[in-house]
N, C-alpha and C positions, 0 to 999 in steps of 0.2 A: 521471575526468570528461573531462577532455582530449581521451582516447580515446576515448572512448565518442562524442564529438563529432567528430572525427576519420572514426569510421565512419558516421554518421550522415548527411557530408558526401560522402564515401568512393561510399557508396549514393546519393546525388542530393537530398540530403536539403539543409537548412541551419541549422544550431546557434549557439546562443551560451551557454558556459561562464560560469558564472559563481560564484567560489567565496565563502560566507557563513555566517552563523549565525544559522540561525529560529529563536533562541531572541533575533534581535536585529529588534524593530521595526522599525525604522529600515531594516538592510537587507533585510529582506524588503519592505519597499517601495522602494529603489531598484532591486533585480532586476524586480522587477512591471515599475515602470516605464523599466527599460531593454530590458524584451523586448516590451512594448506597443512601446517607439520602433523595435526593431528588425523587428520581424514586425507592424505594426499590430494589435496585440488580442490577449486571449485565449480562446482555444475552451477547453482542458481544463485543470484545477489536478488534478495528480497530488501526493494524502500518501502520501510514502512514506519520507521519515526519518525512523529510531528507533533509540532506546536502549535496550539489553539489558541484564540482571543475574541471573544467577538464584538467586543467594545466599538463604539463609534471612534470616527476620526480624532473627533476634539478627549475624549476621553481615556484612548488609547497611550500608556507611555510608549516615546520612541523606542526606549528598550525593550519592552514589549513587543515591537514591530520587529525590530533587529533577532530577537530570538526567534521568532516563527519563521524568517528567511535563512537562518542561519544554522536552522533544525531540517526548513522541510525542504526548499528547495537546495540552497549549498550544501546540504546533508546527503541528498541524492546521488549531487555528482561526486562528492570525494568518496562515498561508501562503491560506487558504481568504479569510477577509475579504481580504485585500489584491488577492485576485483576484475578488472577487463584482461590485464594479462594472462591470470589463470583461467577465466574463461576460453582465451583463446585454445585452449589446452582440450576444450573438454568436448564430449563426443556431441553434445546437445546444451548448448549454453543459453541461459536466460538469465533476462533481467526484468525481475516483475517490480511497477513501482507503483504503492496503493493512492490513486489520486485520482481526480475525476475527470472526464471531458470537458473539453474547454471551451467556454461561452464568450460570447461578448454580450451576450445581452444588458442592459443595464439592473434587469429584479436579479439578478446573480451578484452586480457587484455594486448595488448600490445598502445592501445590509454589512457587508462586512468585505471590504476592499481589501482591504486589510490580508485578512486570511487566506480569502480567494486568491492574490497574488503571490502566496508562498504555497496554494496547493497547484493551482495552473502552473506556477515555475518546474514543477516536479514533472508533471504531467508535458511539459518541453522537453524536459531533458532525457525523459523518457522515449520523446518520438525524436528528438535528434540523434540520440544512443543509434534509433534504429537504424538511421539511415546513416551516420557513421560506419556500424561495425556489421552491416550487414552484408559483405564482402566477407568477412573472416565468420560467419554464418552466426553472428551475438545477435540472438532474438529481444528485443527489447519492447515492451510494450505497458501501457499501464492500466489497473482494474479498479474501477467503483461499485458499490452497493447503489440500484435503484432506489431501495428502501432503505429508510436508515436503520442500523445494527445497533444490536445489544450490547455499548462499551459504554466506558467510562463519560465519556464525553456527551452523551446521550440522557445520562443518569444526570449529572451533574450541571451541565450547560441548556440541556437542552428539553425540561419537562419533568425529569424525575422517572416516578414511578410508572408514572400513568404515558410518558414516552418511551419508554421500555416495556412498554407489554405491546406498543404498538408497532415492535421494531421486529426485525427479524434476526435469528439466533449465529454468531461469528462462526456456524460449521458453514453456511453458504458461502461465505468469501472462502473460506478452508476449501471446500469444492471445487469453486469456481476457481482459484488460484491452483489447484491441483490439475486442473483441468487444461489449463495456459498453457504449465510449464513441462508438462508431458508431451505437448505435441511438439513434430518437427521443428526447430530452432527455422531454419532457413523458409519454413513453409507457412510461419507464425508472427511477425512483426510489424513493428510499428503501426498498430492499435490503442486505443484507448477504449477497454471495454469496460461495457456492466457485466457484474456478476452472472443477472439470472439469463442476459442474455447468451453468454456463455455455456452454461445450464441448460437452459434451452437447446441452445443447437447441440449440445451432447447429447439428448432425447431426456432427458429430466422431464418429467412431467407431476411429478408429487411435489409441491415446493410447499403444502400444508405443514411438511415436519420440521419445518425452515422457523416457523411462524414464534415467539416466544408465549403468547396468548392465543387457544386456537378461538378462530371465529372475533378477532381484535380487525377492524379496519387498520390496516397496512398507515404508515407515515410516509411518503416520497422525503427522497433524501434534500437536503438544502440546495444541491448540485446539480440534482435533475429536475425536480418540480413536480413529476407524476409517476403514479406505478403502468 
């Protein structure tokens, strides 16, 4: 985080770090409120912490269960309230929350139930947001990768090496999240979008620099199924 703040500042930018736990009330509203004192206001609430598992049912602990609803989905909403008053404030407000469209299908939730119900929960509260505060003009919508990206979760859960050279590089979500949260607040809600389809409709047509191995056959993400 540090770093990440470091370059931010690095590029002409200006950050404030600040480390916590939204699954704690309290401090997700003294960060709200110590980056409204620092930066006057908030333009964008970005959801993008979550908790992973992908264990079967039976092998799953409850707490396990409990942490990934209590990260990804109730994480959503108290990071998102604690910011909605100051959005109301602001000339162009969004709330981008990173989670995928939502299935019933059963090859969606018949590998990890589990998880899928603490990303899909995000991805509600994302499209209820919208239609909530879309009167006081809070754009609220949420964004997935078609393919899946080059993180942690990827390396580690999901293949290693040889799933990360087949993934595509975190500047496209950066893109495509850039892309969201710049257009008209009131002309932009309640969506659930993909990345490159985003991408796309901004006329992106090179998405080869995207690739982390060029000429790697693509992965489709767990969430969508195909490129």
């Amino acid at each position: 985080m540090y770093t990440a703040a470091g370059q931010i500042e690095e590029a002409g930018g200006r950050a404030l770090p600040l480390v916590g736990d939204i699954r704690d009330e309290s401090q997700v509203a003294q960060a709200v409120a110590q980056t409204v004192e620092r930066f006057g206001g908030i333009d964008v609430c970005v959801n993008k912490a979550s908790a992973i598992d992908l264990s079967g049912t039976e092998a799953l602990p409850v707490k396990r269960y409990d942490l990934m609803q209590s990260i990804n989905a109730r994480g959503t909403f108290v990071v998102s309230r604690a910011c909605i008053p100051h959005l109301k404030r602001s000339e162009n407000p969004h709330i981008l929350t990173l989670s995928p469209p939502i299935s019933l299908e059963p090859r969606w939730l018949c590998p990890h139930t589990r998880y899928t119900i603490a990303k899909d929960g995000m991805t509600l509260c994302a499209l209820g947001l919208a239609a909530e505060f879309r009167q006081d003009g809070i754009a609220s919508n949420a964004l997935w990768p078609r393919t899946r990206m080059a993180a942690a979760a990827v390396q580690n859960l999901l293949g290693g090496d040889e799933a990360m050279a087949r993934a595509r590089k975190p500047e496209l979500y950066a893109d495509a999240a850039y892309t969201v949260i710049t257009k008209p607040s009131r002309d932009c809600s309640g969506n659930a979008f993909l990345c490159e389809d985003v991408l796309a409709q901004a006329r992106v047509t090179d998405f080869d620099r995207y690739t982390c191995l060029p000429g790697a056959e693509l992965q489709a993400d767990m969430f969508v199924g195909h490129i």
